[in-house]
DRENDOKOL-950693 format. One record per residue: y, x, z of N, C-alpha, C in turn. Coordinates in steps of 0.2 Angstrom, whole numbers, padded with zeros to 4 digits, always signed. Example, Ala and Ser with C-alpha at 12.3 -4.5 7.8 and 13.67 -1.06 7.14 Angstrom:
<rs>
-0028+0066+0039-0022+0062+0039-0016+0066+0039/-0011+0064+0035-0005+0068+0036+0000+0064+0039/
</rs>
This chain:
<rs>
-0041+0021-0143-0036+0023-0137-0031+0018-0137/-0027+0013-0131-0025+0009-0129-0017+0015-0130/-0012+0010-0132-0007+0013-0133-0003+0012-0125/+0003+0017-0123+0006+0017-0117+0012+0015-0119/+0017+0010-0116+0024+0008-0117+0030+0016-0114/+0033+0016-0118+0040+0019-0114+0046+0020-0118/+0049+0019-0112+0059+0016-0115+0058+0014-0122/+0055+0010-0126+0055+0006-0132+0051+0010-0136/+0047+0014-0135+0041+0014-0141+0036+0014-0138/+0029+0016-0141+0022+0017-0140+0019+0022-0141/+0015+0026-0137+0011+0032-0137+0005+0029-0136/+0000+0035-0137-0009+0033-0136-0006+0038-0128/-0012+0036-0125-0014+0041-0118-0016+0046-0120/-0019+0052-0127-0022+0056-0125-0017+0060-0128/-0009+0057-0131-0005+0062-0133+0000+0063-0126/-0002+0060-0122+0004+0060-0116+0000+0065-0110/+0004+0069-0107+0002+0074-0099+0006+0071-0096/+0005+0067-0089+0007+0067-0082+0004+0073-0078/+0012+0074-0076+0011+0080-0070+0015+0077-0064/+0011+0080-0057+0017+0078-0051+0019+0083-0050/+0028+0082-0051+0034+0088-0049+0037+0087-0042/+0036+0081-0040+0039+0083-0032+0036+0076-0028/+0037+0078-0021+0033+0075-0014+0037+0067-0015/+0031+0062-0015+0035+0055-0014+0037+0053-0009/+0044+0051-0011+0050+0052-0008+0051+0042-0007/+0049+0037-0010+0050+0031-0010+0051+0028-0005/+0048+0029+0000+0044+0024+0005+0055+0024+0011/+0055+0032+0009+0061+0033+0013+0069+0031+0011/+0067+0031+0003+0076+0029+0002+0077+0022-0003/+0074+0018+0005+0075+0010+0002+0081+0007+0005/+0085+0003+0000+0092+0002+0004+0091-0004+0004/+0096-0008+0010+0095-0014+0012+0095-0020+0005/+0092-0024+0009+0093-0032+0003+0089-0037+0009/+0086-0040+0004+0080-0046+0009+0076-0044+0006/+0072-0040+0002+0065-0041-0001+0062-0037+0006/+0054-0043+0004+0049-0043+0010+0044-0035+0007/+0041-0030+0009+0035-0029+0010+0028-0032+0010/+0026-0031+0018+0022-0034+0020+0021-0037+0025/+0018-0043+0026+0017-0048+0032+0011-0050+0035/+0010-0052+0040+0004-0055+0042+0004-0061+0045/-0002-0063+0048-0003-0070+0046-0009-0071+0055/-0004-0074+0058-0007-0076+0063-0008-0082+0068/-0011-0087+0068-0015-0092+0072-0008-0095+0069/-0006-0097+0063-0002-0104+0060+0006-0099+0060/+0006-0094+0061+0013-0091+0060+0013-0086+0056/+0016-0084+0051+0020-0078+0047+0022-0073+0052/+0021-0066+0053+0026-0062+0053+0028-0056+0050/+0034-0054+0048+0035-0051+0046+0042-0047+0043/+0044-0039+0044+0050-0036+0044+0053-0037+0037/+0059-0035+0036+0062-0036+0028+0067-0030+0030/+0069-0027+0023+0074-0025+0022+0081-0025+0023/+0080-0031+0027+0087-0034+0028+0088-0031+0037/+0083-0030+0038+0083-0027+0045+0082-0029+0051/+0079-0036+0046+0077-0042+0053+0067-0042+0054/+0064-0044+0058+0058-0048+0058+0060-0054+0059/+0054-0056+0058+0053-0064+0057+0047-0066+0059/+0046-0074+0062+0041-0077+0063+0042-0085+0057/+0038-0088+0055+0038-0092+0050+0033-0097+0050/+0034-0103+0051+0029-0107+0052+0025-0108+0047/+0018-0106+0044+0013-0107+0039+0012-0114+0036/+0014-0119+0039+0014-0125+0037+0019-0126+0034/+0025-0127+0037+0031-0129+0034+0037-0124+0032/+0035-0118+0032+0038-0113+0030+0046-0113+0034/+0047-0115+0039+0053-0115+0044+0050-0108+0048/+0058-0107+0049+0060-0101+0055+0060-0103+0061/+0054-0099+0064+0052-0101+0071+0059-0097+0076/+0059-0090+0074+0063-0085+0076+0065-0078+0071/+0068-0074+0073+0070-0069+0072+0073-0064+0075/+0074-0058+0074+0074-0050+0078+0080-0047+0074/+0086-0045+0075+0087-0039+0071+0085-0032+0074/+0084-0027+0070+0083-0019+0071+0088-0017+0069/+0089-0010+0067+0095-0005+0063+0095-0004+0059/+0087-0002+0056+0086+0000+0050+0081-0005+0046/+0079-0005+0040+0073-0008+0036+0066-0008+0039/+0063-0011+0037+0057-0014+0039+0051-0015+0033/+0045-0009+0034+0043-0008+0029+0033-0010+0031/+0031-0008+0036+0026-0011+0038+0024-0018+0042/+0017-0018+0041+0014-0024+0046+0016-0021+0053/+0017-0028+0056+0015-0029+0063+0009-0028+0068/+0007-0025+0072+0001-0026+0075+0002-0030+0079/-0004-0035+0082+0000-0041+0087-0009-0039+0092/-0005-0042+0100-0012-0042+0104-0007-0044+0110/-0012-0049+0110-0012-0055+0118-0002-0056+0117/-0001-0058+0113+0007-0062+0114+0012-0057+0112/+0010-0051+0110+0015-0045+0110+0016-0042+0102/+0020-0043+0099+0021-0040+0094+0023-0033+0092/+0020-0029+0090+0025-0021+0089+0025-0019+0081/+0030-0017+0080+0032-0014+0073+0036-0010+0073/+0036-0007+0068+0041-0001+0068+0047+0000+0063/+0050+0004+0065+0057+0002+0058+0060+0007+0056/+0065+0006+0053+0066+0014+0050+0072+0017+0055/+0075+0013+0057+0078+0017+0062+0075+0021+0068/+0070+0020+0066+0065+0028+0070+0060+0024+0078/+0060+0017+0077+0059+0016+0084+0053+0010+0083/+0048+0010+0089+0042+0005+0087+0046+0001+0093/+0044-0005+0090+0047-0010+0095+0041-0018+0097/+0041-0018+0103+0036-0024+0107+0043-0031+0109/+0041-0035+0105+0043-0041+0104+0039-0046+0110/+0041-0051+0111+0036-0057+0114+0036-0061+0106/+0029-0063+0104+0026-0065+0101+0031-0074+0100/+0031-0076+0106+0033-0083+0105+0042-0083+0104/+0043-0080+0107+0052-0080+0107+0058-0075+0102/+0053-0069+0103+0056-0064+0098+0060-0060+0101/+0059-0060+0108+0065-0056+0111+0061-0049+0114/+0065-0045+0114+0063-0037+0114+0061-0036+0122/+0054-0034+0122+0052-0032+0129+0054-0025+0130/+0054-0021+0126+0056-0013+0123+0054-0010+0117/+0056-0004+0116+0055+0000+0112+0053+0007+0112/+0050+0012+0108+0050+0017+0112+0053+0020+0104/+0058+0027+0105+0063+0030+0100+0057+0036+0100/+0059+0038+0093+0054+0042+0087+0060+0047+0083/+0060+0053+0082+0062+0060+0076+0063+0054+0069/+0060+0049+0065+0061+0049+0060+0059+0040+0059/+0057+0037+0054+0056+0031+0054+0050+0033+0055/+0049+0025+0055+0041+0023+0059+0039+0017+0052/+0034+0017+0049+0033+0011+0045+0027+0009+0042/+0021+0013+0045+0016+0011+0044+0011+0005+0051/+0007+0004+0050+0004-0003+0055+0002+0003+0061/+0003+0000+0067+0002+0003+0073-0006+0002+0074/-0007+0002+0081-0014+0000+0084-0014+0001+0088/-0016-0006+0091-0017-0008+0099-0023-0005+0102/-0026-0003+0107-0032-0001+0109-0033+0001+0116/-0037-0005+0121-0037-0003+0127-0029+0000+0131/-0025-0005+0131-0019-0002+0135-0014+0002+0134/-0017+0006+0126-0012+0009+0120-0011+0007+0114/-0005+0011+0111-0004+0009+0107-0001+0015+0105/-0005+0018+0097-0006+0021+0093-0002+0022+0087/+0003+0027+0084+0007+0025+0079+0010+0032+0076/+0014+0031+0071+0015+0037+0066+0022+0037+0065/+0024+0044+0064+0032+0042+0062+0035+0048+0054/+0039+0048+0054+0041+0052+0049+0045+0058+0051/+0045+0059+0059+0043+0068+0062+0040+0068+0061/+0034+0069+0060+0028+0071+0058+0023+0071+0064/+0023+0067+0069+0020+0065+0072+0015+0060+0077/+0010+0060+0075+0006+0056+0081+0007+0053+0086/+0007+0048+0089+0010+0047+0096+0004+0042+0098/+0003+0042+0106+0000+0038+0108+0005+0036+0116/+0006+0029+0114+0009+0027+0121+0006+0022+0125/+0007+0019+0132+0004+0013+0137+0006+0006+0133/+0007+0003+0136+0009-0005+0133+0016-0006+0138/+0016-0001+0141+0024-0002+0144+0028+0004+0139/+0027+0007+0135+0034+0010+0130+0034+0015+0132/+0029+0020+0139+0028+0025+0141+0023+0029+0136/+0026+0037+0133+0022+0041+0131+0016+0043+0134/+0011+0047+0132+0005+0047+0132+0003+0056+0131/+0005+0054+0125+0005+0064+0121+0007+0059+0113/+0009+0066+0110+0012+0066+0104+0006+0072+0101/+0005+0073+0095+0002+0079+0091+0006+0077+0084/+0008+0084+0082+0012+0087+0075+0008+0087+0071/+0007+0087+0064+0004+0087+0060+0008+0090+0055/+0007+0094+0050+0009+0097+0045+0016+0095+0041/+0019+0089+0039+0022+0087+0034+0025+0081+0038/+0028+0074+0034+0029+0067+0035+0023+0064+0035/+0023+0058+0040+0017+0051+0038+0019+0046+0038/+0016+0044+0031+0017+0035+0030+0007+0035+0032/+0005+0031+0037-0001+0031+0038-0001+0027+0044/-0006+0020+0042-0008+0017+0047-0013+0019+0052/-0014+0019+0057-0018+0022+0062-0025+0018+0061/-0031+0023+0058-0037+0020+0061-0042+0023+0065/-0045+0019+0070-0046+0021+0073-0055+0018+0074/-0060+0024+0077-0068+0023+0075-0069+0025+0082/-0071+0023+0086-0075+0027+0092-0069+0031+0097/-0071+0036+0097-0066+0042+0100-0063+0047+0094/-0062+0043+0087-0061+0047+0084-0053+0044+0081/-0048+0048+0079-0042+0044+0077-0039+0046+0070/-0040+0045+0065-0038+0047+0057-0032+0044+0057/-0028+0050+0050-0021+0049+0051-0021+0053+0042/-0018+0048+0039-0017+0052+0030-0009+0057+0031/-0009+0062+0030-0002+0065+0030+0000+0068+0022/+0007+0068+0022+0011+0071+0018+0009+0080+0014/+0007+0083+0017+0005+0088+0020-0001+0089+0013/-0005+0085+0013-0012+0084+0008-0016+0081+0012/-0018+0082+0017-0025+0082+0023-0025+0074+0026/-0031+0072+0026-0034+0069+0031-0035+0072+0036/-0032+0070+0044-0036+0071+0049-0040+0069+0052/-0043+0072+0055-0046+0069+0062-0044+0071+0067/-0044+0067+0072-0042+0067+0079-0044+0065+0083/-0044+0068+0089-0047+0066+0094-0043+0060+0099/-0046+0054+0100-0043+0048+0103-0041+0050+0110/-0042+0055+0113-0041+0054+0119-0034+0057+0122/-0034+0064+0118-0028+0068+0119-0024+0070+0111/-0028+0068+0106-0024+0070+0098-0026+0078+0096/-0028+0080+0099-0033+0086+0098-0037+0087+0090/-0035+0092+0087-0038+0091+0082-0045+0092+0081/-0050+0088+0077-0057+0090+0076-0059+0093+0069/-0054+0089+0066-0056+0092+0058-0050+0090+0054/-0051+0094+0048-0044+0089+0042-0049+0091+0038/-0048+0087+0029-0050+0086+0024-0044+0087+0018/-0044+0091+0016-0037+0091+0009-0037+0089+0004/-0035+0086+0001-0033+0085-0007-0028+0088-0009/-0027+0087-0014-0022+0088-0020-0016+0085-0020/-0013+0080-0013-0005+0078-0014-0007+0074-0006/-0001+0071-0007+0000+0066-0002-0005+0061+0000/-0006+0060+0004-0012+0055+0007-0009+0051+0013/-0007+0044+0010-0003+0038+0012-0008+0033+0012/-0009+0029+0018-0009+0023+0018-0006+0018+0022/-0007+0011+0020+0000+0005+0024-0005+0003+0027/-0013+0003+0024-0019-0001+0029-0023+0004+0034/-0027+0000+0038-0033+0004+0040-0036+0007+0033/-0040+0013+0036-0043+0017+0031-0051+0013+0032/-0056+0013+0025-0061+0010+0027-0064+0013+0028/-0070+0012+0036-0076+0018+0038-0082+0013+0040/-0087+0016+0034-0093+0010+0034-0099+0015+0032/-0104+0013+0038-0108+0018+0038-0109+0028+0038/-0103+0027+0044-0101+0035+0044-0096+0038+0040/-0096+0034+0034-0091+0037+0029-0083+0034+0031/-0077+0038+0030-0072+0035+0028-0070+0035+0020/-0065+0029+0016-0066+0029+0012-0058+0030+0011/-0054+0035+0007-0045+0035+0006-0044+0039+0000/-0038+0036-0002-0036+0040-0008-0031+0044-0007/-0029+0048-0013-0022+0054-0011-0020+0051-0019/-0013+0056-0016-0009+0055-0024-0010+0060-0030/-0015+0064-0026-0019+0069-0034-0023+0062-0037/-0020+0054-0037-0025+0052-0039-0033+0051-0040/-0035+0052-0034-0042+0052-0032-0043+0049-0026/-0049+0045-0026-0052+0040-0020-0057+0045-0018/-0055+0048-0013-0062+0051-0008-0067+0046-0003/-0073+0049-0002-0077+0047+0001-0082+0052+0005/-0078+0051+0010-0081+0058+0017-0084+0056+0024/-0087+0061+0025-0091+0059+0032-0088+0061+0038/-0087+0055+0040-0081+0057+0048-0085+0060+0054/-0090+0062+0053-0095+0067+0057-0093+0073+0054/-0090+0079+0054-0089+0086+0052-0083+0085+0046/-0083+0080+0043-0078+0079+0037-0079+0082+0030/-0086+0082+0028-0088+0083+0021-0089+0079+0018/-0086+0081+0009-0086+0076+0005-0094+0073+0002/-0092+0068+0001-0097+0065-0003-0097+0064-0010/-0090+0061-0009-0091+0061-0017-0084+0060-0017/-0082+0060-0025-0072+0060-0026-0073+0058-0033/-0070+0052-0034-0068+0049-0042-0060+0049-0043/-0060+0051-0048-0054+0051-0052-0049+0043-0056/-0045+0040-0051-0044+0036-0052-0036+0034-0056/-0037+0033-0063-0029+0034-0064-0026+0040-0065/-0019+0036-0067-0012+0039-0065-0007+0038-0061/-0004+0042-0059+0004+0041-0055+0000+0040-0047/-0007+0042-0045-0006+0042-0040-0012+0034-0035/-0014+0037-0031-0015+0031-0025-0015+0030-0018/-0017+0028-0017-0016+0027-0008-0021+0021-0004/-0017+0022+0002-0025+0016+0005-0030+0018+0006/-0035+0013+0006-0043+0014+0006-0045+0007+0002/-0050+0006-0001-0056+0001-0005-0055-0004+0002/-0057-0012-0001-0061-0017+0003-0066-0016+0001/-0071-0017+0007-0078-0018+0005-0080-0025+0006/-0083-0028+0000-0088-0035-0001-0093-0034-0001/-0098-0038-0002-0104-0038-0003-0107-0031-0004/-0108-0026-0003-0109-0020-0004-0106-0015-0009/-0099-0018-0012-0096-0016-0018-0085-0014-0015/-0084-0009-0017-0080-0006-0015-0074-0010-0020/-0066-0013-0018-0064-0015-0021-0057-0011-0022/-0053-0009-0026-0050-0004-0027-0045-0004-0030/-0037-0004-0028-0030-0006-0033-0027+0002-0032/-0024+0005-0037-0020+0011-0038-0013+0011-0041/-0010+0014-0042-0002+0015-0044-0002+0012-0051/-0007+0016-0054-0007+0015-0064-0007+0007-0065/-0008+0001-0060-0009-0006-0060-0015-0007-0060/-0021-0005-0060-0030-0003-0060-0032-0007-0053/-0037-0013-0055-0040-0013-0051-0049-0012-0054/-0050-0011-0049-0058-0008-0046-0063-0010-0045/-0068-0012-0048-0075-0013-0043-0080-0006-0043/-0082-0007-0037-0086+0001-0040-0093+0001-0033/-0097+0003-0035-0102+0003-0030-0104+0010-0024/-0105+0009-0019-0104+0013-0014-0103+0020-0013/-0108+0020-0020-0108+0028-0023-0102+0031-0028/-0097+0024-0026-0093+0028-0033-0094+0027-0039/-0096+0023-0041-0099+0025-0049-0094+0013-0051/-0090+0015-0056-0085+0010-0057-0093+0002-0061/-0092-0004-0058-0092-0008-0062-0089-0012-0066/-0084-0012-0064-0079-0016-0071-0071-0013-0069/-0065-0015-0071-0061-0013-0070-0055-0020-0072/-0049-0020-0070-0045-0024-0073-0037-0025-0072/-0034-0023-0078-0028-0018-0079-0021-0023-0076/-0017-0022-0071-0010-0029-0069-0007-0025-0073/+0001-0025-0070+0006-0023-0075+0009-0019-0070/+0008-0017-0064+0011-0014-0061+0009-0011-0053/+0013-0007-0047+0007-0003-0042+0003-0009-0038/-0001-0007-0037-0007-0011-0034-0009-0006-0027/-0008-0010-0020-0008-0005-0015-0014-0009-0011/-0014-0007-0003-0017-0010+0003-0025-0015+0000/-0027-0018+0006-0029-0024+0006-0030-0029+0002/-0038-0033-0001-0038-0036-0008-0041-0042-0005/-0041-0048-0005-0043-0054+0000-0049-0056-0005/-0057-0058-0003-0061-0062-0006-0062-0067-0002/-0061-0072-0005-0061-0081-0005-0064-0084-0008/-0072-0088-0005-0072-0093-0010-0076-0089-0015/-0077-0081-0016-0081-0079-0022-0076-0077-0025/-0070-0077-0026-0064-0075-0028-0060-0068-0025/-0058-0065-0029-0053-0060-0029-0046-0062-0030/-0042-0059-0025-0036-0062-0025-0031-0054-0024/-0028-0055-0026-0023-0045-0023-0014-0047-0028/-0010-0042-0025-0006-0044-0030-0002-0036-0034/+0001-0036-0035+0004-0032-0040+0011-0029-0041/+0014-0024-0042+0022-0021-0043+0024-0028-0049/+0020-0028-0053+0021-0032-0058+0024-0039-0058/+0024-0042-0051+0030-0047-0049+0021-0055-0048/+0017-0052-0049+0012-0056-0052+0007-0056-0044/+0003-0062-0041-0003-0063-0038-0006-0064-0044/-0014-0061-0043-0019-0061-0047-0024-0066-0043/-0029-0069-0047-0035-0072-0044-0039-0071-0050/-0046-0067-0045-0050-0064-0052-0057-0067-0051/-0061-0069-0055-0067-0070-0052-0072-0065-0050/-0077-0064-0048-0080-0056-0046-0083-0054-0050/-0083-0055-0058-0084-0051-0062-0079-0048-0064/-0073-0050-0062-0067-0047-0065-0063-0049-0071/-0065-0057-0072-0062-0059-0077-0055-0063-0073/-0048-0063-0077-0043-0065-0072-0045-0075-0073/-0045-0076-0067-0045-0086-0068-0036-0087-0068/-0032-0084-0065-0024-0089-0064-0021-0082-0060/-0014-0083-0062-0011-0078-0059-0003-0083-0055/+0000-0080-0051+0009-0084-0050+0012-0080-0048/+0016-0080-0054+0020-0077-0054+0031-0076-0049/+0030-0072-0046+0038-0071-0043+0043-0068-0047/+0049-0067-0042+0053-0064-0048+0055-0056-0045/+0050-0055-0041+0049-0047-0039+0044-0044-0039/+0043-0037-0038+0038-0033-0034+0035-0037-0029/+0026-0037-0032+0025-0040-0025+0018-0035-0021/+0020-0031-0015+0017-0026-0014+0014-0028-0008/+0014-0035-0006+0010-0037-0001+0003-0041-0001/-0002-0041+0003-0008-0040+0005-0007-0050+0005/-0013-0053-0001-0013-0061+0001-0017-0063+0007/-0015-0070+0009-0018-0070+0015-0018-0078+0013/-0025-0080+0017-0025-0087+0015-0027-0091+0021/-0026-0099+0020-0024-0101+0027-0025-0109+0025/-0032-0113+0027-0034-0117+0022-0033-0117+0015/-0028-0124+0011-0027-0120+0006-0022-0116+0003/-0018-0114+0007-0012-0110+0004-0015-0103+0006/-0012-0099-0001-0010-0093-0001-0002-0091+0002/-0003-0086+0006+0003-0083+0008+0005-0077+0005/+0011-0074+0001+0012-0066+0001+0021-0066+0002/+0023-0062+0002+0030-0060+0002+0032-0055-0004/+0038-0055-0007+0038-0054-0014+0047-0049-0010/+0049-0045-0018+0052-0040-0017+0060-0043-0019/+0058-0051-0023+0064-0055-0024+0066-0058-0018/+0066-0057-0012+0068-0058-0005+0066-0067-0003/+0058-0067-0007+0055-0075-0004+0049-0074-0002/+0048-0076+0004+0039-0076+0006+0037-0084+0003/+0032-0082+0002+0029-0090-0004+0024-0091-0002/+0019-0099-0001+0015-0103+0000+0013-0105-0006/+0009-0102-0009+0005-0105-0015-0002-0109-0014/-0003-0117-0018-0009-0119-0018-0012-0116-0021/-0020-0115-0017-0025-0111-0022-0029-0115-0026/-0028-0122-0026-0031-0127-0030-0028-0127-0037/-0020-0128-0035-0015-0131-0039-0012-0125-0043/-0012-0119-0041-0008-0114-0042+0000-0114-0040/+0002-0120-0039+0007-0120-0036+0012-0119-0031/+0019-0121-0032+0023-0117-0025+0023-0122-0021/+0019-0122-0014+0022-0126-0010+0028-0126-0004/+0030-0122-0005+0034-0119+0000+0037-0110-0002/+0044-0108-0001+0047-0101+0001+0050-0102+0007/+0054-0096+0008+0056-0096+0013+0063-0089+0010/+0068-0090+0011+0073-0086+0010+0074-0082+0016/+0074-0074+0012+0077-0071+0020+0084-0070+0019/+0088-0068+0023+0094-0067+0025+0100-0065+0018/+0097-0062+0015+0098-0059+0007+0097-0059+0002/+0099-0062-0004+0097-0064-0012+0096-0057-0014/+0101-0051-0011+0098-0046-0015+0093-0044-0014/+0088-0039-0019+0086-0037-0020+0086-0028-0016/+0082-0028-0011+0085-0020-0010+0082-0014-0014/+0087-0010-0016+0086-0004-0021+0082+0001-0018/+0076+0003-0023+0072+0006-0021+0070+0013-0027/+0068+0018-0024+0067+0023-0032+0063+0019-0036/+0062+0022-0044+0058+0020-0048+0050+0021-0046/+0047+0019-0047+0038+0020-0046+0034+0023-0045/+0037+0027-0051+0034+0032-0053+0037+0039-0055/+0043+0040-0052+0050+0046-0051+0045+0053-0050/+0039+0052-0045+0035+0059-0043+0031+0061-0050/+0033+0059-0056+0026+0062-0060+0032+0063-0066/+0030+0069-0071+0033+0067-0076+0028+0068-0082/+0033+0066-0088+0027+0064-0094+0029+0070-0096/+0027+0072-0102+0024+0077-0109+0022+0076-0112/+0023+0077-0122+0020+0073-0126+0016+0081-0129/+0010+0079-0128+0005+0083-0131+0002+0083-0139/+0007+0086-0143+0005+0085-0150+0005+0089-0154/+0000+0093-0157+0002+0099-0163+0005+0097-0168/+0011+0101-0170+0015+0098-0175+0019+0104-0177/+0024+0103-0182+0026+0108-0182+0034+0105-0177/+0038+0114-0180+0044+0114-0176+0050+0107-0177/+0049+0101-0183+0054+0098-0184+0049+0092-0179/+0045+0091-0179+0041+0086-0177+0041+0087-0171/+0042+0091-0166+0042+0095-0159+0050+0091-0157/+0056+0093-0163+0063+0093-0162+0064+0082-0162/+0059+0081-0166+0060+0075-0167+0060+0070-0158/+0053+0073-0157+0050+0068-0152+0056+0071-0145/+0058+0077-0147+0064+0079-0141+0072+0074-0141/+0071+0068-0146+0075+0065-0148+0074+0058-0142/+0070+0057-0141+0069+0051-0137+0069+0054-0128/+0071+0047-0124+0072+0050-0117+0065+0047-0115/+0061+0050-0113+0055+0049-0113+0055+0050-0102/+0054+0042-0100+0051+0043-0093+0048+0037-0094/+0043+0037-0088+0039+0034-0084+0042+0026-0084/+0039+0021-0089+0040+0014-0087+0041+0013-0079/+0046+0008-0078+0046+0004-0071+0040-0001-0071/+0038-0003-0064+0031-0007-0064+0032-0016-0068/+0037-0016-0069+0037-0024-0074+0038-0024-0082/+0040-0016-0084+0039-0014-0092+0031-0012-0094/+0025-0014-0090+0019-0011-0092+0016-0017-0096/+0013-0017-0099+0008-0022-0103+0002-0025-0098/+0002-0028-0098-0004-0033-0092-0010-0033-0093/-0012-0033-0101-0017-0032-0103-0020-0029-0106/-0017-0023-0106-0020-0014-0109-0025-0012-0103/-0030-0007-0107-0036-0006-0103-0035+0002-0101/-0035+0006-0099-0032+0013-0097-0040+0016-0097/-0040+0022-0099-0048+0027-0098-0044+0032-0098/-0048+0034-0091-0043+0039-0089-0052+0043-0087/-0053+0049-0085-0056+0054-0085-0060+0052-0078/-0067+0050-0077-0069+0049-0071-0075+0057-0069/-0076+0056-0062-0081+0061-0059-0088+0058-0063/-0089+0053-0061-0092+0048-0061-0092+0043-0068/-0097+0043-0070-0097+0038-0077-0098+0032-0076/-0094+0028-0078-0097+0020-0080-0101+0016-0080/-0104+0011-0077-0111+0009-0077-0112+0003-0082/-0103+0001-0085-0103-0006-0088-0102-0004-0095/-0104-0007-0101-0101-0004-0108-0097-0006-0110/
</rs>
């Protein structure tokens, strides 16, 4: 058994119990700095919101500022962009439509709570989530549609299949919805929170999302029966799998990434130093994703690491490639262009603020317990240390984590 780090010593895993003691609260109490989230990358331009309260557009070449936007609050999601319009949401409670070339506000529509998950454009609406706890569909002029309430808070990016509209909530449940009115058709529950920053994947009838019971479901968006459910980690997951070549690709909170085949059933595994969220880019035959642990990874597709580049933050955004540069945004408040030949920097881009914006710890929702027969002096001893949950840059890079599947292992 793989020993675990915490506040200066070492435990094995099968002496330690995580439990979740309360609703994750992170997404909400981030305070300003310049650190980036997430960005996107389209026809030769960067865009993307910061902490600092700005978006930005950034030229992919030369790493210049084309323009910029202030809002009121932090900026925690991607942008959806369609035919020259950009919209995003912010924490000051409002999703906002930009012009694509200039950055000047065409409007906004105000919301109960922050807004931070990726909207969706679709036919003349526009789809989106708030932290009222509800669903909104409005026109492309900022005009509401209908709203529907859902149980709890949403951090969930809208996807959308047919006539049907999925939304992960606070709450525990996947929903279904009906695209036309928000009408409910079905929900699916788990065991915590169910968050995602990306579209959910739906391939072959199935949708594929996780919740923070730490488990990757696989359900049928026809009536909402499970298929299957794997046990992935600790502290928690979120998202949904990319799918490659008929292989499901998969990053979680414990720093774990994934191969695992359609059924669930894991092919190889490979351990960062810290959370691993959204979207995993293949290029080239290559795996590329990045990590809380301040690290881009580049793996081969057996899951051996070829090169990694490292920042001097959280890097919790989705890589994006554009000839030969690498794009990601880091939590040390610099979007970077890295060669994917060289491994090197070819470019940052500084936003507004050197600081760093302060965020809870990673892992605040879970607490440990050390599980050992002993007697009472042995009990009083280990109540001597302060025992919490490493930050995502104290983990070790190369420890392998086994943790309890539904599903066994196909690799030895």
């Amino acid at each position: 058994m793989e020993p675990l780090g915490f506040s200066g010593f070492e435990m094995e895993l099968e002496d330690v119990n995580l439990s979740k003691v309360k609703k994750w609260t992170r997404m909400w109490t981030i305070g300003l700095g310049g650190s980036i989230a997430q960005s996107r990358l389209e026809n030769g331009v960067l865009y993307f919101g910061c902490m600092d309260t700005r978006i930005y557009a950034v030229d992919a070449k030369t790493g210049k500022k084309i323009w910029e936007f202030k809002t009121d609050g932090v900026i925690m999601g991607f942008p959806e962009i369609h035919e020259g319009t950009l919209y995003i949401g912010s924490h000051d409670g409002n999703l906002y439509a930009l012009d694509i070339k200039t950055g000047k506000q065409l409007w906004r529509f105000q919301t109960g709570g922050a807004v931070t998950a990726l909207p969706c454009y679709e036919n003349g609406r526009i789809y989106f989530m708030s932290e009222d706890r509800n669903v909104y569909c409005i026109d492309d002029n900022g005009k509401e549609i209908w709203r529907h309430a859902l149980g709890d808070k949403i951090v969930s990016a809208v996807t959308i299949h047919e006539d049907k509209l999925f939304a992960g909530c606070f709450d525990g449940f996947l929903y279904c919805l009906k695209k036309g009115d928000g009408q409910e058709i079905w929900r699916f529950g788990t065991g915590a929170e169910v968050h995602n920053d990306v579209r959910f994947l739906i391939h072959e009838g199935i949708i594929y999302f996780g919740s923070f019971d730490s488990t990757l479901y696989a359900v049928r968006i026809d009536g909402g029966k499970e298929i299957w459910r794997l046990k992935t980690g600790h502290f928690g997951c979120g998202s949904s799998p990319t799918l490659y070549d008929g292989k499901l690709i998969y990053g979680v909170r414990d720093g774990t990434l994934f191969m695992l085949t359609l059924e669930g059933k894991e092919t190889w595994r490979f351990q960062s130093g810290g959370i691993i969220e959204g979207v995993h880019m293949v290029h080239d035959g290559r795996i590329y994703f990045s990590s809380g642990d301040g690290n881009m990874y580049c793996l081969d597709m057996g899951g051996k690491e070829l090169w990694r580049f490292r920042t001097e933050g959280a890097v919790y955004d989705m890589p994006k490639i554009r000839k030969n540069l690498l794009y990601v945004g880091s939590w040390d408040c610099h979007l970077y262009a890295i060669d994917i030949n060289t491994h090197e920097e070819a470019w940052r881009f500084n936003t507004s603020s050197n600081q760093p914006a302060w965020v809870e710890p990673p892992h605040d929702t879970f607490e440990m317990s050390i599980n050992r027969e002993g007697s009472d002096d042995e009990v009083q001893e280990e109540d001597k240390y302060d025992v919490n949950v490493s930050n995502d840059q104290s983990f070790d890079s190369e420890y392998s984590v086994k943790s309890e599947y539904v599903t066994k292992s196909e690799y030895a």
